[in-house]
C-alpha positions in Angstrom: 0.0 0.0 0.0 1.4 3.4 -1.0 1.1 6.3 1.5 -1.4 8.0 -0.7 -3.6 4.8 -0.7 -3.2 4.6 3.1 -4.4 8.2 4.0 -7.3 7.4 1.5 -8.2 4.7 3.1 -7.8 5.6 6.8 -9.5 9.1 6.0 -12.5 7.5 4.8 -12.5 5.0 7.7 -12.3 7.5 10.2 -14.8 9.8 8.5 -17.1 6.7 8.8 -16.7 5.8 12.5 -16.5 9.5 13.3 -20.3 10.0 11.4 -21.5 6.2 12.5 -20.8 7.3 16.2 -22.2 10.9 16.0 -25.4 8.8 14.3 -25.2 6.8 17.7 -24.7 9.2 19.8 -21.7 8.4 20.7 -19.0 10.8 20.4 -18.4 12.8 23.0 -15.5 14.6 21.3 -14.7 15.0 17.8 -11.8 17.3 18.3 -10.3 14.4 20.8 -11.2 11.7 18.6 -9.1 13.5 15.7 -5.6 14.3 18.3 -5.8 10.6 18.8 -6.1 9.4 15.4 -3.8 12.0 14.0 -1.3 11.1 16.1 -1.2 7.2 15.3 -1.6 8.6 11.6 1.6 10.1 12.0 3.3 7.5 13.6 2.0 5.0 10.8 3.8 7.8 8.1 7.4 8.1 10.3 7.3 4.2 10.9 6.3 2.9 7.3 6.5 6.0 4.8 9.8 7.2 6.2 8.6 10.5 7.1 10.3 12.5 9.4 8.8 13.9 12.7 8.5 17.2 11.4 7.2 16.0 8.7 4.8 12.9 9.8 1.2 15.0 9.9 1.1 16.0 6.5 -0.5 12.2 5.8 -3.6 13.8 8.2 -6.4 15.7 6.2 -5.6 19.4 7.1 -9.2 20.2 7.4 -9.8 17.4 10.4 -7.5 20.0 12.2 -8.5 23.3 10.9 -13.0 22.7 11.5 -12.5 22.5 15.3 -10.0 25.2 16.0 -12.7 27.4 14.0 -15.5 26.0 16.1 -16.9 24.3 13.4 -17.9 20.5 13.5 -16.4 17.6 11.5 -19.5 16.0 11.5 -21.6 18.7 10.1 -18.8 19.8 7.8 -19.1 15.8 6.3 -22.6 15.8 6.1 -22.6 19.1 3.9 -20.4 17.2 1.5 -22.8 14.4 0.8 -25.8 16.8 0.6 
């Protein structure tokens, strides 16, 4: 698997537990939920990409990171997309 097929594929995952447990109920934190998988995102890219540290969170979607420090929500954000 390349690096751009893994950040495909784990974007799209997380995007679907992220929406599957706001459907639920579940989620208490999206902004928490994204720091945790952004940083074993980034560990996945310096461990089997070769990135370096400085460089290892450019394999996480810039927007996970940029909706909740502007007080907007992932899950809203996502939900606009499929509309």
């Amino acid at each position: 698997m390349t690096k751009a097929e893994f950040k495909a594929e784990a974007q799209k995952r997380v995007e679907n537990c992220l929406m599957e447990r706001a459907r639920l109920g579940a989620i208490e934190s999206e902004a928490d939920m994204i720091a945790g998988v952004s940083v074993v995102m980034g560990l996945v890219n310096e461990s089997f990409f070769e990135s370096s540290y400085d460089n290892s969170m450019d394999i996480v979607p810039p927007m996970w990171l940029m909706w909740p420090m502007s007080g907007r929500s992932i899950v809203e954000e996502l939900k606009k997309e499929v509309e």
